[in-house]
N, CA, C and O of each residue as an XYZ file, in Angstrom:
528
protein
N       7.993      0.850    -18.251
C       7.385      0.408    -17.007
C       7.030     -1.065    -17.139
O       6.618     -1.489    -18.218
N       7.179     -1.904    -16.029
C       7.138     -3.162    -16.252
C       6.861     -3.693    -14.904
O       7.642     -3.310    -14.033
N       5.836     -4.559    -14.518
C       5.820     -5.297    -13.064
C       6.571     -6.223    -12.991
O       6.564     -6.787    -11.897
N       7.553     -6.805    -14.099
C       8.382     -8.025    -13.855
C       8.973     -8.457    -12.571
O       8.858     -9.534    -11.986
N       9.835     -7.056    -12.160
C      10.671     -7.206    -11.139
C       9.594     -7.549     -9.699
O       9.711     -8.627     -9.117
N       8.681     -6.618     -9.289
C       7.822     -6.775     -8.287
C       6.882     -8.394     -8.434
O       6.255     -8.750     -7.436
N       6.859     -8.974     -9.253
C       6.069    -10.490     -9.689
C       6.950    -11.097     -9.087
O       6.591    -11.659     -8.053
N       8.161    -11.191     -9.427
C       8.856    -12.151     -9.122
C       9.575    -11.761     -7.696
O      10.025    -12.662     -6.988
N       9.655    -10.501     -7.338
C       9.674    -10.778     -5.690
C       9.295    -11.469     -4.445
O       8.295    -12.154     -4.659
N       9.741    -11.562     -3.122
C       9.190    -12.615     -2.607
C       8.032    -11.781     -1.598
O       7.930    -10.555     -1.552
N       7.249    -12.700     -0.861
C       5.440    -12.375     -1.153
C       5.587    -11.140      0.032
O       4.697    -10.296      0.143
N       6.557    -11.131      0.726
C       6.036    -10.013      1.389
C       6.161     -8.314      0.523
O       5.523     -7.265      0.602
N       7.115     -8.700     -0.122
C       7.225     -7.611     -0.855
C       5.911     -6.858     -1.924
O       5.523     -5.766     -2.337
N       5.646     -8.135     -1.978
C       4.769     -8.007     -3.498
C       3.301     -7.253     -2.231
O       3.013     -6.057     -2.273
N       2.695     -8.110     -1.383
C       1.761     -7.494     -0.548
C       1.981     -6.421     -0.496
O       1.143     -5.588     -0.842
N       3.420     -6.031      0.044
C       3.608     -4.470      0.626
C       3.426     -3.272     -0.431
O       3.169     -2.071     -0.350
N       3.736     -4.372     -1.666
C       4.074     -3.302     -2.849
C       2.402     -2.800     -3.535
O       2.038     -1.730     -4.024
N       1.709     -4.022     -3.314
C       0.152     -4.047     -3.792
C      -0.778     -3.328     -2.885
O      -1.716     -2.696     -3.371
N      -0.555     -3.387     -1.390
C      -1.473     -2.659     -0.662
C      -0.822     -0.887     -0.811
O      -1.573      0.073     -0.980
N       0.246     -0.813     -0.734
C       0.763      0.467     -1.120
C       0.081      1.203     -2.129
O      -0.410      2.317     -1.948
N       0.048      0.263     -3.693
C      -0.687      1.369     -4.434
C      -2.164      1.027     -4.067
O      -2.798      2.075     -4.186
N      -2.895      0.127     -3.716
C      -3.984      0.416     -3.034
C      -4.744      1.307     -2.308
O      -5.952      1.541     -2.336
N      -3.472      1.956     -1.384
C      -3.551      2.445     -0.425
C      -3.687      4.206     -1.133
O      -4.541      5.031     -0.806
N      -3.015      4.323     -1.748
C      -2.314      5.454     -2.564
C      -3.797      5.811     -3.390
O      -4.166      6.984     -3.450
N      -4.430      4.955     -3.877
C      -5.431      5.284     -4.591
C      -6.614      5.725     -3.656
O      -7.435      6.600     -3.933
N      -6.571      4.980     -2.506
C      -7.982      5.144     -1.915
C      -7.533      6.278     -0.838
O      -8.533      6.930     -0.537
N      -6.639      6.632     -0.312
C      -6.438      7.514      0.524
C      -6.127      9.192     -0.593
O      -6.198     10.315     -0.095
N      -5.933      9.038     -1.489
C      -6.230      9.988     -2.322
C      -7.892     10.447     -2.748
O      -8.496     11.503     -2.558
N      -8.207      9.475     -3.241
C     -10.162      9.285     -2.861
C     -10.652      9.717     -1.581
O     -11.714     10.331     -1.673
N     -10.132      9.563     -0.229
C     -10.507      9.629      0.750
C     -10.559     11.472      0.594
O     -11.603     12.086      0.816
N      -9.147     12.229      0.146
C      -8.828     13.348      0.846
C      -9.661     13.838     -0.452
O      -9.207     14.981     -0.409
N     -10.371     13.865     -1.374
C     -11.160     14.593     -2.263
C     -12.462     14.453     -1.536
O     -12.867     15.163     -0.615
N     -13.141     13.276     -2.174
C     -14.639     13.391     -1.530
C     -14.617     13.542     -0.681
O     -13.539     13.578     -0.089
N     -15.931     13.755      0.021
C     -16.802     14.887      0.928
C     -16.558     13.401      2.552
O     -16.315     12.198      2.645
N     -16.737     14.161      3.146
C     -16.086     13.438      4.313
C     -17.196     13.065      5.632
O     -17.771     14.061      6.073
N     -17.476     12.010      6.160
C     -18.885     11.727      7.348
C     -19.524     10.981      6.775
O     -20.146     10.170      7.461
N     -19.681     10.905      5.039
C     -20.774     10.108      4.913
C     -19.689      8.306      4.972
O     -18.488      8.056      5.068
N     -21.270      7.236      4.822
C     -20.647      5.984      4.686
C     -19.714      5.537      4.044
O     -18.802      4.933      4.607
N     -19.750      5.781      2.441
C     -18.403      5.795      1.647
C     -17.474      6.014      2.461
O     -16.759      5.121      2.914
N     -17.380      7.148      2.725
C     -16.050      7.833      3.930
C     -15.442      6.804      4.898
O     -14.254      6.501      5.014
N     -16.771      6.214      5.735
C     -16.562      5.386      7.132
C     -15.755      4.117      6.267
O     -14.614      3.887      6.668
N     -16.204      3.370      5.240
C     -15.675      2.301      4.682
C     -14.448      2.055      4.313
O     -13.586      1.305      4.770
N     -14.480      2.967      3.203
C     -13.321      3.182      2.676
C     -11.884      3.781      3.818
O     -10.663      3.724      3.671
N     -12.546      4.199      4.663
C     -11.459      5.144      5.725
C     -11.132      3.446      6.576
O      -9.913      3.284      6.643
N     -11.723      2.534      7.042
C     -11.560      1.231      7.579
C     -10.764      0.620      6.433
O      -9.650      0.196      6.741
N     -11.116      0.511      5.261
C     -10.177     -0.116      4.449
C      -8.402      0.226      3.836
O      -7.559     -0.560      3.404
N      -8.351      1.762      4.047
C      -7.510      2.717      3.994
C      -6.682      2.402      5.465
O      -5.468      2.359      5.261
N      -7.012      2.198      6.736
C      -6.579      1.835      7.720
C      -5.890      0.935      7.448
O      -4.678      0.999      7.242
N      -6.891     -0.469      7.394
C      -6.592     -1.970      7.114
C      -5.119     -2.032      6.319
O      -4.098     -2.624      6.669
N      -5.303     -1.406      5.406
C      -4.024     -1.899      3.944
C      -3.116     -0.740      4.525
O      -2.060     -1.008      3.952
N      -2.816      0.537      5.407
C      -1.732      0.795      6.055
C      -1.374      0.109      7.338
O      -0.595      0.678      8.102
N      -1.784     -0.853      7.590
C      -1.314     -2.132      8.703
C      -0.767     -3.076      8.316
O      -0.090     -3.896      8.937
N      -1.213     -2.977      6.536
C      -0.394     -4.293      6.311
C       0.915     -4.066      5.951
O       1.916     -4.726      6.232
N       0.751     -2.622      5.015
C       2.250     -1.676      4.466
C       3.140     -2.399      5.622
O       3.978     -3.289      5.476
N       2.635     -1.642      7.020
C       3.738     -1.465      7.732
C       4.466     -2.749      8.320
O       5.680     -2.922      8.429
N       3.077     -3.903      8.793
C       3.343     -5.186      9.367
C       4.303     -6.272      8.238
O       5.080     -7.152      8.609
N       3.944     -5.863      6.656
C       4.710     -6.192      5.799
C       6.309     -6.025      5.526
O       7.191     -6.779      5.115
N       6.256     -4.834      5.903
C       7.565     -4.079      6.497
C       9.261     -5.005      6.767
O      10.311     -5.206      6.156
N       8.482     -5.404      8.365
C       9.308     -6.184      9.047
C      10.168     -7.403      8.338
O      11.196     -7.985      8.683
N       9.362     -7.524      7.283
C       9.744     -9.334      6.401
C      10.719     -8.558      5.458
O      11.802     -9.070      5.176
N      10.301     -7.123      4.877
C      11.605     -6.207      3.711
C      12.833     -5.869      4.423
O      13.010     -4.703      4.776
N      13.825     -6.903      4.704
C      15.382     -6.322      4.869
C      16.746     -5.645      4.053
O      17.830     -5.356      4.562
N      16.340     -5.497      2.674
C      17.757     -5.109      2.554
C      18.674     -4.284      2.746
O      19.877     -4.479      2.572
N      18.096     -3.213      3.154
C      18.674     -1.897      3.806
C      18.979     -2.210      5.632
O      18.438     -1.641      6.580
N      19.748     -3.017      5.647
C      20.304     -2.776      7.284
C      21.129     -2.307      7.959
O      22.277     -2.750      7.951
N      20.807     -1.439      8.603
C      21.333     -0.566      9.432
C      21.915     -0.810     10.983
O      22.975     -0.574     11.564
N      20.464     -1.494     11.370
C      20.248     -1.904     12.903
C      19.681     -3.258     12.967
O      18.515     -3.653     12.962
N      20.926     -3.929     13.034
C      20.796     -5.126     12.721
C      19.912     -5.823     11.597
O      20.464     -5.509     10.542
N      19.014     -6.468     11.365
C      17.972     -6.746      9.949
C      17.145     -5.698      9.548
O      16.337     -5.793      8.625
N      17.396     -4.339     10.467
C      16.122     -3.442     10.167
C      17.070     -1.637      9.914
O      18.233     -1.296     10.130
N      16.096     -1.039      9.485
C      16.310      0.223      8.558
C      15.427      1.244      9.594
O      14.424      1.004     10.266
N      16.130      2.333      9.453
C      15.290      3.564      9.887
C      13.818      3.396      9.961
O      12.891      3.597     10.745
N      14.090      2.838      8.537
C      12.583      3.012      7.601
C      11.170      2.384      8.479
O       9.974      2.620      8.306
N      11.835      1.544      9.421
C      11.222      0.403     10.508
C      10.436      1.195     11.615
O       9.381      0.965     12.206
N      11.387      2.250     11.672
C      10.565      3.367     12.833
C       9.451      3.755     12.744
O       8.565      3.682     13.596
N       9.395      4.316     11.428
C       8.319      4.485     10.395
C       7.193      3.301     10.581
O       6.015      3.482     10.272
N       7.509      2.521     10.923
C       6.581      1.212     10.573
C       5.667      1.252     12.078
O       4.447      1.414     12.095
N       6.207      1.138     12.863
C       5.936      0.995     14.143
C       5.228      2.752     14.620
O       4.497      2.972     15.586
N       5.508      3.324     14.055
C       4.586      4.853     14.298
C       3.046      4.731     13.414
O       2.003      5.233     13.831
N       3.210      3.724     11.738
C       2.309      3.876     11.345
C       1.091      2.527     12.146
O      -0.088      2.491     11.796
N       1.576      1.700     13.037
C       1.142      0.905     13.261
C       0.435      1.389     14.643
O      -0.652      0.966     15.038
N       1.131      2.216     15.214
C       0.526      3.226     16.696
C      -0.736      3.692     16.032
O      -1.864      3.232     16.204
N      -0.261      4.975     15.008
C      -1.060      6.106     14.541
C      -2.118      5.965     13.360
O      -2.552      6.997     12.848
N      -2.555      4.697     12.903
C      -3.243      4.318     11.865
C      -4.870      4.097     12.981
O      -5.843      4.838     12.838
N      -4.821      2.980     13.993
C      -5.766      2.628     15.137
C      -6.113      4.123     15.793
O      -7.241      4.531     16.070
N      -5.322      4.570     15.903
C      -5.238      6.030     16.711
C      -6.218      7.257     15.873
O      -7.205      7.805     16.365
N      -5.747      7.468     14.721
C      -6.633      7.650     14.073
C      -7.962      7.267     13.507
O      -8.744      8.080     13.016
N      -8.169      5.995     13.603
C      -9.862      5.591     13.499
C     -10.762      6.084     14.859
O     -11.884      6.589     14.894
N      -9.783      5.721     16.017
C     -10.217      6.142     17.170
C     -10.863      7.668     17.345
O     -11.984      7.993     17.737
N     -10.018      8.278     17.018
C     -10.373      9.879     17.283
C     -11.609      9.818     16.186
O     -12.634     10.466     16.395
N     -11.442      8.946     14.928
C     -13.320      9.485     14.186
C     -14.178      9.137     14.543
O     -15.301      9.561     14.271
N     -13.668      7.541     15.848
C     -14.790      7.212     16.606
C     -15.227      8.098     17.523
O     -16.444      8.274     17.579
N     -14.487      8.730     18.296
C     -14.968      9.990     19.584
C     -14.686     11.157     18.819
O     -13.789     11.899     19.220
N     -15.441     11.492     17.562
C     -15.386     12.563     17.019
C     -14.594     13.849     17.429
O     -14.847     15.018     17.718
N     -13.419     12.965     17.298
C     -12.349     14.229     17.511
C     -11.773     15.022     16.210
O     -10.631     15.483     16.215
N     -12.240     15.089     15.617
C     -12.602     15.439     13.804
C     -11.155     15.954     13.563
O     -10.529     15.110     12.922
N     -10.524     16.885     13.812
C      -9.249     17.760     13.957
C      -8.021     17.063     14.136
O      -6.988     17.235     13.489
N      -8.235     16.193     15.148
C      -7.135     15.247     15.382
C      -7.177     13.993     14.598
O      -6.259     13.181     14.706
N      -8.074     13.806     13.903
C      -8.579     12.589     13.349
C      -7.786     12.960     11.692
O      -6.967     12.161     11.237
N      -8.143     14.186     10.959
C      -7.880     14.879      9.991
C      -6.337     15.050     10.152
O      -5.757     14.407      9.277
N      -5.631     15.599     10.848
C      -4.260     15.415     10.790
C      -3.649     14.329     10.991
O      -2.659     13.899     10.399
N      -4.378     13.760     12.039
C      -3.379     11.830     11.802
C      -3.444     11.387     10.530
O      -2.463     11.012      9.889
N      -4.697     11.416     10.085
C      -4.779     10.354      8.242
C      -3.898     11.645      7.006
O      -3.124     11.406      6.079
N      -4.299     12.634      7.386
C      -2.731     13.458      6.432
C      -2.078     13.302      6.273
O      -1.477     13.188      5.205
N      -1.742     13.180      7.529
C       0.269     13.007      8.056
C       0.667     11.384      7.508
O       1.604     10.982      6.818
N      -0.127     10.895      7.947
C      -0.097      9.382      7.607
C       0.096      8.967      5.973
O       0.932      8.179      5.531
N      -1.004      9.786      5.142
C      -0.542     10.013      3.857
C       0.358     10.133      3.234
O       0.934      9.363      2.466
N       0.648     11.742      3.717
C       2.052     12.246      3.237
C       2.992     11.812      3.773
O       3.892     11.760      2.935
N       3.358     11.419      4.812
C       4.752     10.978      5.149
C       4.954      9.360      5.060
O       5.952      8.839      4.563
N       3.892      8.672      5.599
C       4.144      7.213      5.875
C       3.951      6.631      4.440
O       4.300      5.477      4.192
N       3.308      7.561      3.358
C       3.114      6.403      2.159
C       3.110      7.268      1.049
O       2.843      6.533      0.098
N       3.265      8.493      0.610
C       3.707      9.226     -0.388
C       5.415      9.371      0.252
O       6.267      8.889     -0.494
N       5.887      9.964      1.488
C       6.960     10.275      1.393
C       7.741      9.269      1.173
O       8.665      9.284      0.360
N       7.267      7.857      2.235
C       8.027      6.686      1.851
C       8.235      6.003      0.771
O       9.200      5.256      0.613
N       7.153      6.251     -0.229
C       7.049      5.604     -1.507
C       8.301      6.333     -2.675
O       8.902      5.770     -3.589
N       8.360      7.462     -2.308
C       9.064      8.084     -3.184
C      10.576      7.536     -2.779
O      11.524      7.752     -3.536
N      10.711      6.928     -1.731
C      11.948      6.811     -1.093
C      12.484      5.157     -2.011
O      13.659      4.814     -2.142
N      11.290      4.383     -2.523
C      11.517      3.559     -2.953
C      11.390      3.277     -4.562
O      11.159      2.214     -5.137
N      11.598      4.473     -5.047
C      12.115      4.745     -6.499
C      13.463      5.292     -6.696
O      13.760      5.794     -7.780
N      14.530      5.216     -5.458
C      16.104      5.542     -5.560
C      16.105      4.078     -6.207
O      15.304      3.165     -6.006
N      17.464      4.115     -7.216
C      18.409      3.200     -8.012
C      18.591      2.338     -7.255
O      19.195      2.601     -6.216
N      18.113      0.957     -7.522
C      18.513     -0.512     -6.553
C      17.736     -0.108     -5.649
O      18.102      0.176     -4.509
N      16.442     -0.036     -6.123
C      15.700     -0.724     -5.071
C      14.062     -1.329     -6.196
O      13.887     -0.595     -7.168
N      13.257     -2.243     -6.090
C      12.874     -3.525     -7.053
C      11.473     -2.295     -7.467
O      10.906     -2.807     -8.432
N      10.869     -1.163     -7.171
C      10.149     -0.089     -7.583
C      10.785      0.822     -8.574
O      10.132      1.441     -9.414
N      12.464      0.905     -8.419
C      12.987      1.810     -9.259
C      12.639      1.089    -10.533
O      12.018      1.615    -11.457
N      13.181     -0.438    -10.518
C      13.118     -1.246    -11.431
C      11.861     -1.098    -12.361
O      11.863     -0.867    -13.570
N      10.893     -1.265    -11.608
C       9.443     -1.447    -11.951
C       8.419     -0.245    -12.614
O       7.344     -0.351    -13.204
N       9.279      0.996    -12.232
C       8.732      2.251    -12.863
C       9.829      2.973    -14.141
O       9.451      3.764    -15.004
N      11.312      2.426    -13.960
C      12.273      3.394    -14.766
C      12.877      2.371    -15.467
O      13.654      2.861    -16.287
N      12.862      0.875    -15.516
C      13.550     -0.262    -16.019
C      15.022     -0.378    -15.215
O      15.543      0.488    -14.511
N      15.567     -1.813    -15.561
C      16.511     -2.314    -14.967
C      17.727     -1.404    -15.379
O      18.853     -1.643    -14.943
């Protein structure tokens, strides 16, 4: 394991790649501890914050193009950028239920499922976790 490859990437990558495991750590924290109190409210704003940047970071990562400079993967970006606000919202009007499945889903699909997507061969994470 080695950060070489991700250092020397260019900066949007490296953001995307840094708020990712950021994100990964504290939204894992989020879904253990106990949920309402302040910790919760903070950390759940900061957990927001750094999946806005994943996704807004996004747009600048091209090498997979499909549709014109952009990738499936882009769809993804623009749902987590809807459903991240969307979800703070509903904990603001204590919609607790709907609030709890947006930040799940958001978890598991927008940043565990996607993450795993970026440990296939040739791509600068495979590099960084399995060597060149």
């Amino acid at each position: 394991m080695s950060p070489g490859p991700l250092l020397t990437a260019p900066p949007p990558i490296l953001w995307h790649a840094f708020a990712a495991v950021a994100a990964l750590a504290i939204g894992g924290t989020q879904l253990a501890l106990p949920k309402g109190t302040a910790r919760h409210r903070v950390l759940g704003y900061v957990w927001a914050a750094l999946m806005l940047v994943i996704a807004v970071s996004s747009f600048w990562i091209q090498q997979i193009r499909l549709i014109g400079p952009f990738s499936p993967i882009h769809i993804l970006s623009i749902l987590v950028i809807v459903t991240a606000p969307l979800a703070v919202w509903y904990a603001h009007t204590h919609k607790v239920a709907a609030h709890r499945s947006a930040m799940i889903k958001l978890y598991l699909f927008a940043l565990v499922g996607a993450g795993i997507f970026t440990l296939l061969p040739g791509r600068i994470m495979h590099a960084v976790v399995f060597g060149q």
